[in-house]
Structure formats: structure tokens, C-alpha cells
C-alpha positions in Angstrom: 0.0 0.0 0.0 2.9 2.6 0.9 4.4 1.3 -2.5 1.2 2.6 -4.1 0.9 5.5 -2.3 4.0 6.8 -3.4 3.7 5.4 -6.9 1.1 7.7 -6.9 2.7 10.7 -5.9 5.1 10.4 -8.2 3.0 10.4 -11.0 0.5 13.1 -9.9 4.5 15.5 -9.9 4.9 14.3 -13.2 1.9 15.4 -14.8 2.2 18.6 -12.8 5.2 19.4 -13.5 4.7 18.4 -17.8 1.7 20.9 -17.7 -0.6 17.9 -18.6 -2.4 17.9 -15.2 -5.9 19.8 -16.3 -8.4 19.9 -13.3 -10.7 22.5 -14.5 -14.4 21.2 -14.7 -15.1 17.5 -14.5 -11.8 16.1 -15.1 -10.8 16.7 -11.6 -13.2 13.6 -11.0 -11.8 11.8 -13.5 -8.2 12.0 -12.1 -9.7 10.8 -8.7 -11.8 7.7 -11.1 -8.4 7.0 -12.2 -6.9 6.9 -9.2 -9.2 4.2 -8.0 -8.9 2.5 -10.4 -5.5 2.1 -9.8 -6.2 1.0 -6.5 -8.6 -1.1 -7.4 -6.2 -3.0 -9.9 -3.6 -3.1 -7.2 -5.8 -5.3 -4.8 -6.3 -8.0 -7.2 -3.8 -10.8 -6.6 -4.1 -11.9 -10.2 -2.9 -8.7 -12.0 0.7 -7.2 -11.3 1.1 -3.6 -10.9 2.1 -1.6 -13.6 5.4 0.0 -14.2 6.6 2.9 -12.2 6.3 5.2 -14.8 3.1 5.1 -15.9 2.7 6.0 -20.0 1.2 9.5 -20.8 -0.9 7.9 -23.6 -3.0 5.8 -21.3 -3.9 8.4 -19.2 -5.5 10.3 -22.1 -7.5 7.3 -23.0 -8.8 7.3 -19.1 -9.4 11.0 -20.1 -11.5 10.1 -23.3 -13.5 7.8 -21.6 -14.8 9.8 -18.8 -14.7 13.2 -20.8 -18.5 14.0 -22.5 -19.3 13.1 -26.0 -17.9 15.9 -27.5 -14.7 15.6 -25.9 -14.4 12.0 -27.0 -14.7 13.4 -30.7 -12.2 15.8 -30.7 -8.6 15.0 -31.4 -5.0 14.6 -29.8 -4.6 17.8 -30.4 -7.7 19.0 -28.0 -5.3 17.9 -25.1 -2.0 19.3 -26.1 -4.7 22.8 -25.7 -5.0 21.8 -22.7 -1.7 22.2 -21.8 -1.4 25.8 -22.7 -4.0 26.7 -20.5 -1.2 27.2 -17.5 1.2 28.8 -19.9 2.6 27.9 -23.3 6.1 26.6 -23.5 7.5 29.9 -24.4 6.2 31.2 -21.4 7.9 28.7 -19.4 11.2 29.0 -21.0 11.5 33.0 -20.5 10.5 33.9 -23.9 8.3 36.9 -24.2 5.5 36.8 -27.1 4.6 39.2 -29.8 2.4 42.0 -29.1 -1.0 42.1 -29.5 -0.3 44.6 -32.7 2.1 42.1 -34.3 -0.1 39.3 -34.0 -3.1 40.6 -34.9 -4.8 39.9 -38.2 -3.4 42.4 -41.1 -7.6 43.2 -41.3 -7.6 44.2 -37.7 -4.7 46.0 -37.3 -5.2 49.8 -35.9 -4.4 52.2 -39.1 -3.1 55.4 -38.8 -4.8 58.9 -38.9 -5.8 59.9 -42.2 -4.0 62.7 -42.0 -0.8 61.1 -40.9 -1.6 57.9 -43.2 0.0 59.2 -46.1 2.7 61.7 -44.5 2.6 65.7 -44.2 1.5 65.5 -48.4 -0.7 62.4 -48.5 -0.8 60.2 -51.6 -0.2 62.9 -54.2 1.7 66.2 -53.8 -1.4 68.0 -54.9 -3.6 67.1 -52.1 -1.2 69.2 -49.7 -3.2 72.4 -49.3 -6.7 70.6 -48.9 -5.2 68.5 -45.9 -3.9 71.5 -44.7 -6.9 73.5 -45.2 -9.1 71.0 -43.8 -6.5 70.7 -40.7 -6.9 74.5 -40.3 -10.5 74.4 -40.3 -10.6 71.7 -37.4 -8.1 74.0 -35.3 -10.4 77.1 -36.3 -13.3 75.4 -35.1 -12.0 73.7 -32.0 -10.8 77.5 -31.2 -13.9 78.9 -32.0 -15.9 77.0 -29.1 -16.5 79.5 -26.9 -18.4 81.7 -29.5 -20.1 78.5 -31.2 -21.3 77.8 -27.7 -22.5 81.1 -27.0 -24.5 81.2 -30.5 -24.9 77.7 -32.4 -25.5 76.6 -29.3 -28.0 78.5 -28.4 -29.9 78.5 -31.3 -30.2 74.9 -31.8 -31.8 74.9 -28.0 -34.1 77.4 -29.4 -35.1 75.6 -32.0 -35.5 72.3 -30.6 -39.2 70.5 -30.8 -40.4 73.7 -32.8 -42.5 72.8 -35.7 -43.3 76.8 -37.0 -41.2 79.9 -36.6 -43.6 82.6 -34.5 -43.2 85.6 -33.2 -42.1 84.1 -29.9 -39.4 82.9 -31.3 -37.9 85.7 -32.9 -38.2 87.0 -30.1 -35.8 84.7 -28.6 -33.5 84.8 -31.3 -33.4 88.3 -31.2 -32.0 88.1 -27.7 -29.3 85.2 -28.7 -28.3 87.5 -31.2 -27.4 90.5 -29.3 -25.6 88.7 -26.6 -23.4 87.3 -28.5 -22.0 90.6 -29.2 -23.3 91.1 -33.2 -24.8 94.7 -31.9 -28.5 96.0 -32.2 -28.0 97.0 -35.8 -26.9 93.5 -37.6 -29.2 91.7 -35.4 -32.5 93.7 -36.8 -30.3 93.2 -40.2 -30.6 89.1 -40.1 -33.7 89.1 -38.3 -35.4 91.7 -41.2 -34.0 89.4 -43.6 -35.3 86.2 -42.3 -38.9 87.1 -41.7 -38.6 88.0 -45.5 -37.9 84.4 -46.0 -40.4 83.6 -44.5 -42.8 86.0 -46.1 -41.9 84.5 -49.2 -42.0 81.5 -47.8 -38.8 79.9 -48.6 -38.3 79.8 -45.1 -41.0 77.3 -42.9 -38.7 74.6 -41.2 -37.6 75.7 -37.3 -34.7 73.3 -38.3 -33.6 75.4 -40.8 -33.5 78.6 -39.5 -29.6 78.0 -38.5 -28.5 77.3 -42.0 -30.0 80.8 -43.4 -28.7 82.4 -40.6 -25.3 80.9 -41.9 -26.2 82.1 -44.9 -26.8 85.8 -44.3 -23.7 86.0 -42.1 -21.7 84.9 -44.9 -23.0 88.1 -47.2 -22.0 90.1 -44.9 -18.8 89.1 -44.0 -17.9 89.1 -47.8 -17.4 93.0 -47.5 -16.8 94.0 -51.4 -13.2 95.1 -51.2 -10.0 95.4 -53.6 -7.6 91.5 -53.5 -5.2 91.2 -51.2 -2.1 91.7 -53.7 1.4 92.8 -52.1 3.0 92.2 -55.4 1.1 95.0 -56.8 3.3 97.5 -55.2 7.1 97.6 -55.3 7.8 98.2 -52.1 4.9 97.8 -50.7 4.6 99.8 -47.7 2.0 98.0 -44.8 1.2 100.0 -41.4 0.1 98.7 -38.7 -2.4 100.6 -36.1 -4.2 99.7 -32.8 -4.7 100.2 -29.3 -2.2 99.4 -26.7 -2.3 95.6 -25.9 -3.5 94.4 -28.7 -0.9 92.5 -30.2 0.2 94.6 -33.1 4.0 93.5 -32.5 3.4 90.3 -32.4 1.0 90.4 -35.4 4.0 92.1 -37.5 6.6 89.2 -36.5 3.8 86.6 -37.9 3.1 88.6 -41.1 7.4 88.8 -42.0 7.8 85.1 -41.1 4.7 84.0 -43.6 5.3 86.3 -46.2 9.3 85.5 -46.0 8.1 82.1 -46.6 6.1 82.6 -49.6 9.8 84.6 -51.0 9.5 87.4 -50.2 12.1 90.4 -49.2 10.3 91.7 -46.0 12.1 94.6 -43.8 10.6 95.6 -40.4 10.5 99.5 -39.1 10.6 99.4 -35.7 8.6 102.7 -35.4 6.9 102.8 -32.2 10.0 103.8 -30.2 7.3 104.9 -26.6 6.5 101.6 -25.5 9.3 100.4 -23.5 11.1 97.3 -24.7 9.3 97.8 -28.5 11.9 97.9 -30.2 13.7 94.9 -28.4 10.4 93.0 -29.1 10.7 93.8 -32.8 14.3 93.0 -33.4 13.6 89.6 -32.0 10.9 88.8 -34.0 13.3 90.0 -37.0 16.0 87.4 -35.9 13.2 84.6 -35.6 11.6 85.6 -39.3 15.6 86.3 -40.8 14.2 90.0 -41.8 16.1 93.2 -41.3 14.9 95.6 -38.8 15.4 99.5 -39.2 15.4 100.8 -35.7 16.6 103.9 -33.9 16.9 104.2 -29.9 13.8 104.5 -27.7 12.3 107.7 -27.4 13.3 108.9 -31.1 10.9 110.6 -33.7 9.0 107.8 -35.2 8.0 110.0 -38.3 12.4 110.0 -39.2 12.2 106.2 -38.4 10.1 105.9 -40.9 11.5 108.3 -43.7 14.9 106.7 -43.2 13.2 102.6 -43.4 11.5 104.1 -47.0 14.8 104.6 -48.2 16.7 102.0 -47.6 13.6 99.4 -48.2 13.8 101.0 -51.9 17.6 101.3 -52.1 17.8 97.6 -50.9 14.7 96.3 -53.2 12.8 95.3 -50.9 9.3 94.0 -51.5 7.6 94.5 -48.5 7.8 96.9 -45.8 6.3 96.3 -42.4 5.4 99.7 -40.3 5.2 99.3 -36.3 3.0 102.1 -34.5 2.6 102.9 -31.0 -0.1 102.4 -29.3 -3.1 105.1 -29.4 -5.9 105.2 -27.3 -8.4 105.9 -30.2 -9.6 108.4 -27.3 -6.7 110.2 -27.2 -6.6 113.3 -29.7 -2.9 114.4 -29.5 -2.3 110.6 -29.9 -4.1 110.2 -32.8 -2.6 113.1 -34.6 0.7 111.7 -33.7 0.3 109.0 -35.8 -1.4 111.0 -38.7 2.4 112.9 -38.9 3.6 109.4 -39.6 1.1 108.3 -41.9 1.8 111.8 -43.5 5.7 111.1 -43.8 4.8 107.7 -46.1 2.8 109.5 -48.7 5.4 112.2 -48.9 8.6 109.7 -49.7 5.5 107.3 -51.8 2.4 109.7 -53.0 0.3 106.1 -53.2 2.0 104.9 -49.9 0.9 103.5 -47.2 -0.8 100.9 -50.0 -2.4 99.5 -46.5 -3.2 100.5 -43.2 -4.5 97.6 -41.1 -6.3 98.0 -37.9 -5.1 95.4 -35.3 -8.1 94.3 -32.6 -8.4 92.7 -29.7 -12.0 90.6 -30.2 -11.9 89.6 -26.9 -13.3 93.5 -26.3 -16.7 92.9 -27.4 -18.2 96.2 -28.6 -15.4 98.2 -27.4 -13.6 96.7 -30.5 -16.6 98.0 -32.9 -16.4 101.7 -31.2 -12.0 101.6 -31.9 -12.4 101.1 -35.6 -14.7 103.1 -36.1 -12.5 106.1 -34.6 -9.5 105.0 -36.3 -11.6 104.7 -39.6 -12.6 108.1 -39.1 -9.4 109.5 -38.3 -6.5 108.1 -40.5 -8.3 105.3 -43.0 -7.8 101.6 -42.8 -7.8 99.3 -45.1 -8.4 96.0 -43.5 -8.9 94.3 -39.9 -6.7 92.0 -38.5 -8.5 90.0 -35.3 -6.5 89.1 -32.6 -7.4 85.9 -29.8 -10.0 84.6 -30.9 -9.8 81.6 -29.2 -10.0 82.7 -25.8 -12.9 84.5 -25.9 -17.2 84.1 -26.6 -17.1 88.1 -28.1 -16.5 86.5 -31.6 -19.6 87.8 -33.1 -18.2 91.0 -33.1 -16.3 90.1 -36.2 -19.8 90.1 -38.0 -21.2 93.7 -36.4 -17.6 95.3 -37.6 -18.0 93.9 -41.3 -21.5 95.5 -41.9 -21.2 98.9 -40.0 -17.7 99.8 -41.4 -17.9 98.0 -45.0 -13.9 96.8 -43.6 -12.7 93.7 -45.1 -11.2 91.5 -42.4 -7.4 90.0 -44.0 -6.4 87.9 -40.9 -7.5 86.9 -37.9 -5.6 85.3 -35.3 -6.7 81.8 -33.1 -3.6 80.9 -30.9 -0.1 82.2 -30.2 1.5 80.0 -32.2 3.6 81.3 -35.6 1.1 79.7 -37.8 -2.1 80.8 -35.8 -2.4 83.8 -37.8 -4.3 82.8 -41.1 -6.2 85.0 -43.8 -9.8 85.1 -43.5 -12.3 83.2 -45.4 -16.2 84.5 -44.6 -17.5 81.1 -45.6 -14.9 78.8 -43.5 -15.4 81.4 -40.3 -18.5 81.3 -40.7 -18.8 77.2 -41.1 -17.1 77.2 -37.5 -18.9 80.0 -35.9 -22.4 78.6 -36.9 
């Protein structure tokens, strides 16, 4: 019996140890039916025990015997399975398996973005600039969220479970209009022109009512205005107004780093010489861009900063000069005559210079923004509007009150501090991500 006993041991290691020893489900109880057997066969005085090593192959067929039907149909193989259940062979001998990733199906394998798919230029060269337009538009609407939410938003709550459009309702929208910062006048403006859509009765569907607002917003925005052409002029001559704190600086170092690389021979005039540090500002944005910098010491006459940059942009055939102001309170009258002088000094060195004046602003002012260019327009003629952070604020709607008051064109606006945050403006994509 203690023969058997440790006959028994020894074989229960063994099958341990090999990996063979399965006792999930019910073939624990068969080990144990085996095991009695054994016993069994060991009392009989007529049969002889068997051999201390007991053969692998006849436990299986113990295995088959007691296993279901379905067991008993499926092959060898079923029970070398079995053993990798505990760990597979190159588990036990240290080796570490493939990842998931390598091992998955070629079907089921994660692919790439799309736009990173095919690198920065895709599949063909010429699909460049609609991946990058398309990647602009994401950022541009992604910065945009604070105005969307303030407006689309808004609208869509208004609209929701509405079957007609009634008074009660413009009403509402009315209200949603002006508080996100598109002023009394362009509100009556779309609201006039949508209840004439829907005196005609091209406009009945509640759902609908956000796409022809998109729609009117886009007219206006589309101020009728000359093309943006620097190559029209040789030099020409770009000057730069605002308000203090507005980023007009900044703004200039973004302009001579895009347009340097498009080719173009950009100088800088470093011609607000009150601010301090303004003209240390400049001359490192002209190191970052690789642009020359005309600049005199703080405190100079920024009307001779300017005469002497005219001359040596031409003498140096330049194609694009770049004109830093101080900042003028639009408040201020002795300020804003101060910058007339200079504006003065241009047209006498070029009689069709400056060839544009753009007004930097700060959308993050609301209507205060609305009531600066319209002082500045009044006072020394702009050209264009360049929008600054508009992605930290929900005032973006002012963009849309400036446009039909002042008949400006809006060239860039600005959505981030980054070097390639400033981007011309395009009324239909701004107004895709504002509504």
C-alpha cells in the first residue's frame, strides 16, 4: 500500500510538472476515477502492478472515456490545448510573445490617422493644401468653441421640438443674437432678412433657420473690397495701427515670417520707439523671421524712423515693408494726430503709400472693438482688420457687427499664439465654424 501511495505521488508530480495535469471542470473527478482504479487494480492478486512510470498515452484514453461526448470526438490535439491553459512553452522557458499589434490579423490591425496615413503631403503632392486646409479648419473650429457655444448653441436649444417659426421665437432669437456681441444693428439686419424668407415662404422649417442664418452672415462678412495683392506694389509699404495691448507687435513678427516664406524680401521698421522694450520686441521677431529691422533708440521721432526705413527698403529692393505704430488710445486726440504725422511722412517719400493700413483688434473686447475702428476709420483710413485671440474669448460675433457697420474687409484673424495661428480670413470657413 505505501508502495502505491508513493507510486502515486510520483506520477501526480509528473503530470504537474509536464503541464498535462488539467483539473478545471469534471476532469478533476476523473483523475480521482483514475486513481481508484489504480487501487482497485492493485488489490487483485491476479494482475501485477504496472510500471513505475506510468505512459502518458494511457492516461488520455482514461481521459476520453470519462470526458462528454464531445470531448471524445475531438482529437489529440484538443489535449495538447489543454496544456497551454497554464502557460505555453514559451512562457515557461522566459521567452516573451509578440504583441498584440504584431499578432493581430493584417484586417484588424489599428491604421493610422488619415492625416498622418500618407505623411505631411498624402498620396499625391497636390492634395497638400486641402489637408492643410481641412487641418486649419478643425483647429479654427475647436478655437472657436467658446463663440459657437455662446450662438450655435444657443440656437439649436431654441429651435428644438419647434415645428413653426412665430413671433415668440424671434423674439428669442433676437436676444441670442445680441448677446453674443453682433450689436442692435446687424441683429435687426438678419432678423429683417429672415422674416422676409419667410414671407416668401422659402423659409417654414424651425430646423432650418440655423443654415439661413449661416447664410446671411456669410454676405455680410464678404465686404466688397480690392484683392489682397502685395505684389502690386514695389515696395509695398503695410502699417500697422491699434490700441495698446493688442498684439500689433506680435501680429508684424507673424506677417514677415509668412510672407518670407512665400519669397519674399520683407524689412521691419521698428517705429513705435514709446512703449518700452518695443523695439527689443521687434528686433527679436526679425532674428526669428531672418528680416532686417530699421530701428533707432527709444524715445526717437518715429516720423524720421520711418522716412529713413522708405529709403533704404527701396535702395535695398525690398518687396515688402512692415510699419510698427505705438499704441493710441483711439480716445486720445494728440495721440491720434501723432500717428497722422507718420502716416503723413509715407505719402510724402511714396504719394500712393501706405498701400495698407490695417487696424489690429483685440476681439476679446466685445463692442469696445466695434467703437476703436470706427475712430480709427474716421481718423487716419484703414484698409483692413486683422482679429487678434480669438480663441479665448465668446465676443466672436463681433467680427460680424464690424464687417457690416464699417464696409472693412477682415485679412487675418488670429486663433492661438502660435507662428502659424495667424491665417487670412475666409467668410465662408469662419462662418462654417462659428455657426
Amino acid at each position: 500500500m505505501i508502495k502505491f501511495v508513493i507510486q502515486a505521488m510520483d506520477y501526480g508530480h509528473k503530470l504537474c510538472s509536464s503541464g498535462v495535469g488539467d483539473y478545471q471542470g469534471g476532469r478533476r473527478k476523473s483523475m480521482f476515477n483514475w486513481f481508484k482504479r489504480k487501487n482497485k487494480a492493485a488489490r487483485e492478486p491476479e494482475e501485477t502492478v504496472q510500471s513505475e512510470e506510468t505512459p502518458r498515452e494511457e492516461f488520455e484514453t482514461v481521459l476520453r472515456e470519462e470526458a462528454s461526448e464531445a470531448d471524445r470526438e475531438a482529437p489529440a490535439e484538443t489535449f495538447e490545448a489543454a496544456e497551454n491553459d497554464f502557460g505555453s512553452t514559451a512562457d515557461r522557458e522566459g521567452e516573451i510573445p509578440g504583441t498584440a499589434e504584431e499578432d493581430a490579423p493584417e484586417g484588424f490591425r489599428e491604421e493610422p490617422p488619415e492625416d498622418e496615413a500618407d505623411g505631411p503631403e498624402g498620396e499625391d503632392g497636390e492634395d497638400a493644401p486641402v489637408q492643410e486646409k481641412r487641418r486649419f479648419f478643425k483647429k479654427l473650429r475647436e478655437r472657436l468653441h467658446k463663440t459657437r457655444e455662446k450662438l450655435a448653441n444657443r440656437v439649436d436649444r431654441l429651435v428644438l421640438g419647434k415645428k413653426v417659426i412665430d413671433t415668440d421665437m424671434l423674439d428669442e432669437l433676437e436676444e441670442v443674437l445680441i448677446t453674443s456681441d453682433l450689436g442692435v444693428r446687424t441683429t435687426q439686419l438678419l432678423l429683417q432678412r429672415v422674416t422676409d424668407k419667410i414671407r416668401r415662404q422659402e423659409l417654414k422649417d424651425p430646423q432650418k433657420l440655423r443654415e439661413a442664418l449661416r447664410e446671411e452672415i456669410r454676405t455680410i462678412l464678404e465686404v466688397p473690397a480690392d484683392p489682397w495683392d502685395l505684389a502690386a506694389h514695389h515696395p509695398c509699404v503695410v502699417m500697422v495701427i491699434g490700441v495698446n495691448g493688442v498684439g500689433k507687435t506680435t501680429t508684424i513678427g507673424k506677417l514677415s515670417h509668412q510672407w518670407k516664406q512665400e519669397g519674399r524680401k520683407v524689412m521691419l521698421v521698428a517705429g513705435d520707439t514709446f512703449r518700452a522694450a518695443a523695439v527689443e520686441q521687434l528686433a527679436l521677431w526679425g532674428e526669428r523671421a531672418d528680416v532686417p529691422v530699421v530701428r533707432q533708440k527709444s524715445g526717437s521721432d518715429p516720423s524720421a524712423v520711418v522716412f529713413d526705413a522708405i529709403d533704404a527698403a527701396v535702395s535695398r529692393d525690398m518687396d515688402v515693408v512692415l510699419i510698427d505704430t505705438a499704441g493710441r488710445m483711439h480716445t486720445k486726440v494728440n495721440l491720434m494726430e501723432e500717428l497722422k504725422k507718420v502716416h503723413r511722412v509715407v505719402t510724402r517719400k511714396m504719394p500712393d503709400a501706405p498701400h495698407e493700413v490695417l487696424l489690429v483688434l483685440d476681439a476679446s473686447t466685445g463692442q469696445n472693438a466695434l467703437s476703436q475702428a470706427t475712430l480709427f476709420k474716421e481718423g487716419i483710413g484703414i484698409t483692413g482688420l486683422i482679429l487678434t485671440k480669438l480663441d479665448g474669448t465668446a465676443k466672436g460675433g463681433i467680427v460680424v457687427a464690424i464687417c457690416d457697420e464699417l464696409k472693412v474687409p477682415v485679412r487675418f484673424i488670429g486663433i492661438g499664439e502660435g507662428i502659424e495661428d495667424l491665417r487670412p480670413f475666409d467668410p465662408e470657413e469662419f462662418t462654417r465654424a462659428l455657426l
